[in-house]
C-alpha positions as CSV (number, residue, x, y, z in Angstrom):
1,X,-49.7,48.7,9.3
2,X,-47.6,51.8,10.2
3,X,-45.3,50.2,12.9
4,X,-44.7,46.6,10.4
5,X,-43.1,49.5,7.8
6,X,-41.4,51.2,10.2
7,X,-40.1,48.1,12.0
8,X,-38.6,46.7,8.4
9,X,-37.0,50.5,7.1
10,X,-35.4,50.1,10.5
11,X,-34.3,46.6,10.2
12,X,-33.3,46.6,7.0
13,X,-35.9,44.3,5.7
14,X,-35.6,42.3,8.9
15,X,-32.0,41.7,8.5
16,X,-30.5,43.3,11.5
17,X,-31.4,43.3,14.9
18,X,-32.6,46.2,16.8
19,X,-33.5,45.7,20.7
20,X,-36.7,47.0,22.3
21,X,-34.6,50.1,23.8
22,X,-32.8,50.9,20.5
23,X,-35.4,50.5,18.5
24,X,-38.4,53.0,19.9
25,X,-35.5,55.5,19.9
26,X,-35.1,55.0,16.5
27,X,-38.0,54.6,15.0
28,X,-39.9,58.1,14.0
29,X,-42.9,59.7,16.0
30,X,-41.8,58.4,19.0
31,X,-40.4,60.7,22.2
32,X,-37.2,61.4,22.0
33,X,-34.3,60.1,24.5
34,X,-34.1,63.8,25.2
35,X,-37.9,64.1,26.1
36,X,-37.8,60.9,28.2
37,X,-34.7,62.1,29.9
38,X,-36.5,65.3,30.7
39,X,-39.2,63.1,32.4
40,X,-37.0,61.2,34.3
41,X,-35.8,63.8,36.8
42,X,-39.7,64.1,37.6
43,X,-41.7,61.7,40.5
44,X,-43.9,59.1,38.8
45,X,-47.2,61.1,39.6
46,X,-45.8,64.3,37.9
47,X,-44.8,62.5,34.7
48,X,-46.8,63.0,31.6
49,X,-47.0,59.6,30.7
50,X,-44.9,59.9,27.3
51,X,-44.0,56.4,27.4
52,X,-47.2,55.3,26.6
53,X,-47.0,55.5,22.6
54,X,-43.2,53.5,23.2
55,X,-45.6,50.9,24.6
56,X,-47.8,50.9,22.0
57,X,-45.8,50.7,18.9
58,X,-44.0,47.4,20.6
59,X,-47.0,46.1,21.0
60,X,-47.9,46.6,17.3
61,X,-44.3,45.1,16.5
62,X,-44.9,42.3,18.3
63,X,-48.4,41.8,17.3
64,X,-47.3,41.2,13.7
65,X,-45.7,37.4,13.3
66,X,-42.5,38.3,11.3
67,X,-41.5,41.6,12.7
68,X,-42.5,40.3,16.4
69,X,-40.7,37.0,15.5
70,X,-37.6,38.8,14.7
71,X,-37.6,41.3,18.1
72,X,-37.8,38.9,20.0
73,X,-34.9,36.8,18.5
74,X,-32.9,40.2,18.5
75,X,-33.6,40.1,22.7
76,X,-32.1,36.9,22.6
77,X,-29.0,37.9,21.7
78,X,-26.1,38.2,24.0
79,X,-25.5,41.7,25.0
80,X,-22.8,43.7,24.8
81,X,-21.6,44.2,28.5
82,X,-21.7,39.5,28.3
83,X,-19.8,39.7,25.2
84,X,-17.0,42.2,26.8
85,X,-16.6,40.0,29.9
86,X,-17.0,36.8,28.1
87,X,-13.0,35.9,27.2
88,X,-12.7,37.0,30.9
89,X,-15.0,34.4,32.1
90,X,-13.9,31.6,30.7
91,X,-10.6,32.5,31.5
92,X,-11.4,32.7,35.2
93,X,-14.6,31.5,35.8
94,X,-15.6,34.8,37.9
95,X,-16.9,37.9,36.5
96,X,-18.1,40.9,38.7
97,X,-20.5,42.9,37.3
98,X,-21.5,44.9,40.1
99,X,-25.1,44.1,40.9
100,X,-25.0,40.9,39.1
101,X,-22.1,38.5,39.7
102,X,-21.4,35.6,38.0
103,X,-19.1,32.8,39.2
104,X,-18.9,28.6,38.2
105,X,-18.3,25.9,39.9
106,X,-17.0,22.8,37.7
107,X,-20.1,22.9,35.1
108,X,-22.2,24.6,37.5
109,X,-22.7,28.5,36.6
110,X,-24.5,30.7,39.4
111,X,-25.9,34.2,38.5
112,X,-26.5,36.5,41.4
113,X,-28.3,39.1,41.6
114,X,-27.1,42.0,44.0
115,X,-28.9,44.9,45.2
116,X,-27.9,44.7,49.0
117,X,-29.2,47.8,49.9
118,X,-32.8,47.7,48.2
119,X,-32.9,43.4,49.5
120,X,-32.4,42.7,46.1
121,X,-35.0,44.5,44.7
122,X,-34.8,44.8,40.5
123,X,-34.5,48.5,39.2
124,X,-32.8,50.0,36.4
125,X,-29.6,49.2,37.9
126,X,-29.9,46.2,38.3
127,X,-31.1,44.9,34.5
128,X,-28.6,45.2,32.4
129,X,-25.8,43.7,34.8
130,X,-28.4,40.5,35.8
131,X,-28.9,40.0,31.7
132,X,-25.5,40.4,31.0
133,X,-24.8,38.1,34.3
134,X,-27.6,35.0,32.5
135,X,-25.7,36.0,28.9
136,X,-22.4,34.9,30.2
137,X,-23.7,31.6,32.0
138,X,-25.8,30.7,28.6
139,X,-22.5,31.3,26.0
140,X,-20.2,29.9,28.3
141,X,-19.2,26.3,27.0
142,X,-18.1,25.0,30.2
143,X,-21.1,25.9,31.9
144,X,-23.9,23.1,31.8
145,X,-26.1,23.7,34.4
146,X,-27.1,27.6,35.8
147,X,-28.1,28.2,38.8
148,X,-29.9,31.9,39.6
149,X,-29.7,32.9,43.4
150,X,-29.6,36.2,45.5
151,X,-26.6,37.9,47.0
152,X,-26.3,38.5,51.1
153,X,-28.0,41.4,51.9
154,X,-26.7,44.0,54.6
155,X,-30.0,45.6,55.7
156,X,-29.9,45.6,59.3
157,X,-33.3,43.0,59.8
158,X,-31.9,40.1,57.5
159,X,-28.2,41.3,57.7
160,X,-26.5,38.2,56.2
161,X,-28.8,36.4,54.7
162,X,-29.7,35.8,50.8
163,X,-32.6,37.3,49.4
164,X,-33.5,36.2,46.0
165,X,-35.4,39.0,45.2
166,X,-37.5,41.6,46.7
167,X,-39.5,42.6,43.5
168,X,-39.6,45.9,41.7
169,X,-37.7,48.7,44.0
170,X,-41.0,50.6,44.4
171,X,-39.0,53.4,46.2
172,X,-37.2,54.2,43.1
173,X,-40.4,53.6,40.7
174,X,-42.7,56.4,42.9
175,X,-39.8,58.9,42.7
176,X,-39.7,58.1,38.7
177,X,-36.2,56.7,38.3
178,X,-37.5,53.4,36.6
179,X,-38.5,53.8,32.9
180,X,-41.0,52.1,31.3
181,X,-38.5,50.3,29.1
182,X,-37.2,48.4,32.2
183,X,-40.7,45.6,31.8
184,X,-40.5,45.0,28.4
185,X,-36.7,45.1,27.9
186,X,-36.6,42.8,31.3
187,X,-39.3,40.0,29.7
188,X,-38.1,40.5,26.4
189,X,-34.8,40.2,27.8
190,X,-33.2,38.0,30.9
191,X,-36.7,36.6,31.7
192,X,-37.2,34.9,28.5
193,X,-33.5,33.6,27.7
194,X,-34.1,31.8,31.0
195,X,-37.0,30.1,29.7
196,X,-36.3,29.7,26.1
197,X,-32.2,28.4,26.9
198,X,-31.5,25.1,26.2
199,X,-29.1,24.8,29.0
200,X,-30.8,23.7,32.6
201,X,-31.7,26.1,35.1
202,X,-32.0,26.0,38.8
203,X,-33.9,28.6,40.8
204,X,-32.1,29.1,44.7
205,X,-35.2,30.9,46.4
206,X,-34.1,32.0,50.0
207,X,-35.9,34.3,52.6
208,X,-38.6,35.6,50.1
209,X,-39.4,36.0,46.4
210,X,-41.7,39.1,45.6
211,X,-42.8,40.5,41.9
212,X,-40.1,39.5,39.6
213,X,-38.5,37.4,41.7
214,X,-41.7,34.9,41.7
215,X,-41.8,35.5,38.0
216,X,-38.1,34.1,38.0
217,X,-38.9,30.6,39.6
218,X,-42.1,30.1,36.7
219,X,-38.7,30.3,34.1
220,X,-36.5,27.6,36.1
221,X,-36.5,23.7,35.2
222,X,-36.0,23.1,38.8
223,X,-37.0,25.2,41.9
224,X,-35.5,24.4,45.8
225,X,-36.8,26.9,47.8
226,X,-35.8,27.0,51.7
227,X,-38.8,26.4,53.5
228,X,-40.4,29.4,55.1
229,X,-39.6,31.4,52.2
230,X,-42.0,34.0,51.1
231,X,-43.9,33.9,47.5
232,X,-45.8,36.8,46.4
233,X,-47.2,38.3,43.3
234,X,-48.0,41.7,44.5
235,X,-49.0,43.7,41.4
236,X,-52.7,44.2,42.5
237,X,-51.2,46.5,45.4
238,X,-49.0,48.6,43.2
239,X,-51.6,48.6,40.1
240,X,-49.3,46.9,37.5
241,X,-49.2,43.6,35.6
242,X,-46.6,40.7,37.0
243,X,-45.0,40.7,33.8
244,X,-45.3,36.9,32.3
245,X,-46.6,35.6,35.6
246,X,-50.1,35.7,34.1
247,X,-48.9,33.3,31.1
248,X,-47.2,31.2,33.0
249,X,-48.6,30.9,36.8
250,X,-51.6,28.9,36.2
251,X,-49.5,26.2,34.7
252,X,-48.3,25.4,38.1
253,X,-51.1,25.8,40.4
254,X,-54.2,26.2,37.8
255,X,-56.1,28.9,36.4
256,X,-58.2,30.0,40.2
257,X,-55.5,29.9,42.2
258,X,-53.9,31.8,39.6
259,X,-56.2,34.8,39.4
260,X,-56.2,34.5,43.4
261,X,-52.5,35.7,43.3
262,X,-52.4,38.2,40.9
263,X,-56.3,39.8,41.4
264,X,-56.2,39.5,44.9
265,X,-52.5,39.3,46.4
266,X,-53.0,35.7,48.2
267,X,-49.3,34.2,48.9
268,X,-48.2,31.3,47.2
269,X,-46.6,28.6,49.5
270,X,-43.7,27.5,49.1
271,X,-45.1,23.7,48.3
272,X,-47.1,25.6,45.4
273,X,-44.1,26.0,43.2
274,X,-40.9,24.3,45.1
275,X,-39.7,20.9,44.1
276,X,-37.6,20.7,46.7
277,X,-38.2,22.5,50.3
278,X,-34.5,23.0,51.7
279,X,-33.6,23.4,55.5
280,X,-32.3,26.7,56.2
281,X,-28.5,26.7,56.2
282,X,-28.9,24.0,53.4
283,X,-28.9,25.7,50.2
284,X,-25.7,24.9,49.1
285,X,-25.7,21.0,49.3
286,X,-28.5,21.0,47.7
287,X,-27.7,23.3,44.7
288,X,-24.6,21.2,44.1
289,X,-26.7,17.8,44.9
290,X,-29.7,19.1,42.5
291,X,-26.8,19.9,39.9
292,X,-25.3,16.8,39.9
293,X,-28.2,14.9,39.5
294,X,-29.3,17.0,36.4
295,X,-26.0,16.7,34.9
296,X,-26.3,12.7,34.7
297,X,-28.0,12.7,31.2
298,X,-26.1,14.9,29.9
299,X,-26.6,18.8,28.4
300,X,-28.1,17.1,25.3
301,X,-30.4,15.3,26.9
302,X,-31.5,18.1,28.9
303,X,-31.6,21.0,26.3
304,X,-33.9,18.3,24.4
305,X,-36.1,17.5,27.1
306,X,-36.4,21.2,27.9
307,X,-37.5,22.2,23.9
308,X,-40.3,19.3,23.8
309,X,-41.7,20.6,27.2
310,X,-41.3,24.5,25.4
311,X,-43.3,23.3,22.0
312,X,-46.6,22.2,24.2
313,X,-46.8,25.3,27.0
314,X,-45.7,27.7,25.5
315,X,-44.5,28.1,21.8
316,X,-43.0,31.4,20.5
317,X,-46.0,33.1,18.9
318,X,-47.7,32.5,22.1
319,X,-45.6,34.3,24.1
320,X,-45.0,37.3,21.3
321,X,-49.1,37.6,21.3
322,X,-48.6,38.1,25.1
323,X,-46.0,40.4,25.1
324,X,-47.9,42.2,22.4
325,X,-50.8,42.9,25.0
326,X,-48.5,43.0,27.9
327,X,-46.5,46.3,26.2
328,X,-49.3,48.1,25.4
329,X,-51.2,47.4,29.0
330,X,-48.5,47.8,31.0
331,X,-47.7,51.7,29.5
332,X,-51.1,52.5,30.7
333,X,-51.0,50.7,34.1
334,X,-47.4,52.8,34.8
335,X,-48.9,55.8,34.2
336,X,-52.0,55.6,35.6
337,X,-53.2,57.9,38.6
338,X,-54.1,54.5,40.7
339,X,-50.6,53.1,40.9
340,X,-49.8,56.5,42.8
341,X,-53.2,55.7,45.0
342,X,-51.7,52.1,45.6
343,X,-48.3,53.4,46.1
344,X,-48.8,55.3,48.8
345,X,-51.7,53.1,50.3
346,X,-50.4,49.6,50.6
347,X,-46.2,50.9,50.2
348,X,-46.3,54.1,52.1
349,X,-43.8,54.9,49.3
350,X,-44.1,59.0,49.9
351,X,-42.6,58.2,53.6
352,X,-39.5,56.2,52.7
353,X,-36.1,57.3,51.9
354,X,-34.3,56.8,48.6
């Protein structure tokens, strides 16, 4: 297999780590950072879709056990911007990272994300600082329990509220300023050290969660949501896969209801996924409440508990055989003619301002 040779030259026999980004810039064959930056200044619809082959040789990676294995425990790894700020952190508890900030509370750690003028949508902007942001709360040894929530927003119809998340900023991905890399790199990535950390996590869901958002909360060990809070999984209307919502959805509301999300764009209520409906105005009590009452068994306890639950729904090579798909599909979704169509039919996206 071409790519399992490729992937252990570059690795040194598996020995060094290589993330998704580095490594289809590295490896040979592929388009260059210099032909993909030539792409970028174009709109999504007049792109020639060389992405596509950097989709398919991570899904060859991944579909091979030991070279899959070992990207995705390179994507694991703290990042460089959370390893600058670290010393910082634990010195003051408060890092800013623009639109991610991070900031604990006695062993509470809360990453938000913040993207006030897009309502918190996720773009490229936004994914290294929110990784970095989780990176910092998961290597921080005073932290015990983290907590992921949205900044306030200034848009003028919810101008003060949180939002914890809006989805992909489909604005920015019709006018081609979101890369392919951002899905894998963002599953690979801060979606999955969610999931596969030991520490606790506590979703804050407030106003709405759309797209990745939603695909946040199915990562948590704990989700309050205040009620009347929106839950989506709109992929069918912009032609793209929900990244691990497929994997992991039907675990909480079975395998119909499911496929009626993500084939056919019925909203989730809140009682579908919350285990705690929170009064408007509330949030806060109960973050620190929830907290508190995780934190009584201790982090052992809890990182334990969280690993058994891990082993039965979903062990590693299950997830790298879904990623392996998920790469490859998602390439050709991206640059398929019918997310334009979709785009500009259910988003309007041609009409909006950057």
């Amino acid at each position: 297999m071409e790519a399992r040779r490729i992937y252990h030259e570059l690795t040194e026999g598996l020995t060094r780590p290589l993330r998704a980004e580095e490594l289809v810039y590295a490896a040979p064959g592929l388009p260059t950072r210099e032909d993909v930056g030539a792409e970028a200044e174009k709109a999504q619809k007049d792109k020639a879709g060389l992405e596509i082959a950097q989709g398919a040789f991570l899904a060859d990676v991944l579909a091979d056990p030991a070279c899959g294995r070992h990207l995705i425990e390179s994507m694991l790894a703290p990042t460089p911007p959370a390893l600058a700020h670290a010393a910082a952190f634990a010195r003051d508890g408060e890092v800013d990272l623009g639109r991610a900030h991070v900031q604990r509370h006695g062993n509470v750690g809360v990453v938000e994300l913040r993207n006030p003028r897009h309502l918190n949508a996720e773009d490229d902007t936004t994914l290294a600082p929110l990784e970095a942001g989780i990176d910092l709360l998961l290597g921080d040894k005073a932290t015990e329990i983290c907590v992921l929530r949205g900044g306030v927003v200034d848009h003028p119809r919810y101008a003060g509220r949180r939002i914890f998340g809006a989805g992909l900023n489909l604005t920015h991905l019709y006018r081609g300023q979101i890369s392919y890399l951002f899905f894998p790199v963002r599953d690979l990535g801060l979606v999955h050290k969610v999931f596969r950390a030991d520490k606790l996590w506590i979703a804050a869901a407030e106003t709405f969660a759309i797209g990745g958002g939603c695909q946040l909360l199915l990562t948590v060990d704990h989700i309050l949501c205040e009620r009347g809070t929106r839950l989506t999984l709109p992929a069918r209307n912009e032609g793209i896969i929900p990244g691990a919502a497929n994997l992991r959805l039907p675990r909480f509301v079975g395998d119909r209801r499911a496929r009626q999300a993500i084939l056919s764009g019925s909203e989730l209520q809140p009682e579908e996924l919350a285990d705690e409906l929170v009064e408007p105005g509330e949030m806060d009590a109960a973050i620190l409440a929830r907290a508190q009452a995780l934190s009584t068994a201790g982090a052992v306890s809890g990182g334990a508990n969280k690993r058994a639950f891990r082993v039965g729904q979903e062990p590693l090579d299950v997830f790298r055989e879904y990623m392996s798909v998920y790469c490859r599909d998602q390439a050709v979704c991206y640059f398929s003619p019918a997310l334009i169509r979709n785009l500009e039919e259910n988003w309007r996206a041609h009409d909006r301002t950057p």
